[in-house]
C-alpha positions as CSV (number, residue, x, y, z in Angstrom):
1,X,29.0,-11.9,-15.5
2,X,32.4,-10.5,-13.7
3,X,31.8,-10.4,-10.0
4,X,32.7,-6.7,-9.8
5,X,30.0,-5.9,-12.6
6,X,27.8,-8.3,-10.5
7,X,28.2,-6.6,-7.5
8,X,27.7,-3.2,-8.5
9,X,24.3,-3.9,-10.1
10,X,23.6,-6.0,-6.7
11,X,24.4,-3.1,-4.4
12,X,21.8,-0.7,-5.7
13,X,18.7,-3.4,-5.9
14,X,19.8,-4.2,-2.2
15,X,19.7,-0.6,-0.9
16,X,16.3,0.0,-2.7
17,X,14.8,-3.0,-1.3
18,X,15.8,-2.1,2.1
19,X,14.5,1.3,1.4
20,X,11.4,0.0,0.4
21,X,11.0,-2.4,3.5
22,X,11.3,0.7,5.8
23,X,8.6,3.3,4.1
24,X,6.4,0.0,3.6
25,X,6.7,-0.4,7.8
26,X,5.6,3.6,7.8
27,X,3.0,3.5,5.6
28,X,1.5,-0.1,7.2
29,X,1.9,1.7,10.7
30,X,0.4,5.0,9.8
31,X,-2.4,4.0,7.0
32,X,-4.9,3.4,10.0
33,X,-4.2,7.3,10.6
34,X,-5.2,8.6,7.9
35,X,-9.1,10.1,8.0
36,X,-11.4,11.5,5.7
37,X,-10.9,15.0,4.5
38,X,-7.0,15.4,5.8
39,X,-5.1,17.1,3.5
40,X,-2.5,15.5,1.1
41,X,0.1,17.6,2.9
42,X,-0.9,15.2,6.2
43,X,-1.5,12.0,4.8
44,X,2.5,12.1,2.9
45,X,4.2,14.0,5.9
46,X,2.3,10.6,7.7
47,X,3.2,7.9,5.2
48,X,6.1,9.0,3.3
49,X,6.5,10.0,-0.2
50,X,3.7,8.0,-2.2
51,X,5.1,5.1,-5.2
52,X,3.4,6.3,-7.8
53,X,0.7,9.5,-8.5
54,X,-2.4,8.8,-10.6
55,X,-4.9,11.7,-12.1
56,X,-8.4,10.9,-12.1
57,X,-10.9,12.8,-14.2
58,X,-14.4,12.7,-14.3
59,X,-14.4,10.7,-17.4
60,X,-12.9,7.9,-16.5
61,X,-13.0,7.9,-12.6
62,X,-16.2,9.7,-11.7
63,X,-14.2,12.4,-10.0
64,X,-11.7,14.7,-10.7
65,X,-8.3,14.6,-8.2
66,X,-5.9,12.7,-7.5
67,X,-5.0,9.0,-5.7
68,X,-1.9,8.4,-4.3
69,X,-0.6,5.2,-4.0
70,X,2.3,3.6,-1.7
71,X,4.1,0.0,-2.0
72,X,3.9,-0.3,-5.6
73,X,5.8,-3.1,-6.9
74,X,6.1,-3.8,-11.2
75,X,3.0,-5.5,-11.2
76,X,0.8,-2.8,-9.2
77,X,1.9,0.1,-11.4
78,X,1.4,-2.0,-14.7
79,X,-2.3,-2.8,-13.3
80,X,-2.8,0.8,-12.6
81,X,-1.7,2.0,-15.7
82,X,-4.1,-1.0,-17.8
83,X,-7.1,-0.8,-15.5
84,X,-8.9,2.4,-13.8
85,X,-10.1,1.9,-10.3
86,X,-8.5,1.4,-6.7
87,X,-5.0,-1.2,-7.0
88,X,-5.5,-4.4,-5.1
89,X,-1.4,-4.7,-4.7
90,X,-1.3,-1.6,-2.8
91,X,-2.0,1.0,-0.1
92,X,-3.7,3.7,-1.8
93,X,-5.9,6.9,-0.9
94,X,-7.7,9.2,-2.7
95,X,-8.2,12.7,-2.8
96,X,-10.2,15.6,-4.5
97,X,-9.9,18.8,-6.7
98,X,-9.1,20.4,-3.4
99,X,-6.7,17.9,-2.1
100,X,-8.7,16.2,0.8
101,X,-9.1,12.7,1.6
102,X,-12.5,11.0,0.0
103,X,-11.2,7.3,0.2
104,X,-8.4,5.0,0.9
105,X,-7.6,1.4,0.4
106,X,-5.4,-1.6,1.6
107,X,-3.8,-3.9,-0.8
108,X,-5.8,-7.1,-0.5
109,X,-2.9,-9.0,0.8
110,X,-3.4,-6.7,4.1
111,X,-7.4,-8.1,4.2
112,X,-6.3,-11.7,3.5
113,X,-3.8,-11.7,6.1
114,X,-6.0,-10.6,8.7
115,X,-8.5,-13.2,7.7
116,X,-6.2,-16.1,8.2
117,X,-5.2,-14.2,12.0
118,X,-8.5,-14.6,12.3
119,X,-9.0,-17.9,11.6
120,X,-5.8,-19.0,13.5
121,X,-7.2,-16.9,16.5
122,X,-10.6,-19.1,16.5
123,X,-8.8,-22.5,16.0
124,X,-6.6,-21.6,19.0
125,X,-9.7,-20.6,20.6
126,X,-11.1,-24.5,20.1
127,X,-8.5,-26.1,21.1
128,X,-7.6,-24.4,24.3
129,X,-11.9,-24.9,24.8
130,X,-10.9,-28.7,24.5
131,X,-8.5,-28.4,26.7
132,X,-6.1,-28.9,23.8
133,X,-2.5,-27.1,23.9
């Protein structure tokens, strides 16, 4: 590949990962804001534009509206489109036929995460019991 051509497909993925580094900073900051029963107006002018915009019906979800999702990535969106329910690679929250919040969900990268603080936190806990550094 000819460095130019190189360089202008590199350019593009490099200013969209960037992008996607700063909303995901907004939406990790915010999510914790967002409450049951805000609008959707709220919960984007709090998190940002959402990823990716999913349809529920009573069908197939148990409830007609809408779930919003934020931090997709090419795996997340395939999942969502293959399997019905909340994502597990992303922030998501979901709203009804009026457009209030019912539900919301972390990716479970956020829960495992905290986990391991957690467990760091308790072995630092130990030691410093010990009299450990």
């Amino acid at each position: 590949m000819r460095p130019s051509l190189r360089l202008r497909l590199l350019a593009p993925a490099t200013a969209m990962l960037t992008l996607f580094a700063c909303a995901s900073q907004r939406v990790e900051e915010g999510f914790a804001r967002v409450e049951q029963g805000m609008s959707k107006d709220d919960v984007v002018a709090l998190l940002g534009p959402p990823s990716s915009t999913w349809p529920l019906s009573h069908k197939l979800d148990g409830m007609a509206g809408t779930r919003l999702q934020w931090g997709d990535g090419i795996s997340s969106l395939a999942s969502s489109v293959a399997f019905r329910g909340d994502p597990d690679r992303a922030y998501s929250v979901v709203f009804d036929e009026k457009g209030l919040v019912v539900s919301k969900a972390v990716p479970r990268w956020v829960e495992e995460e905290a986990a391991e603080e957690d467990v760091l936190r308790e072995r630092r806990i130990e030691r410093n019991a010990q009299g450990q550094p």
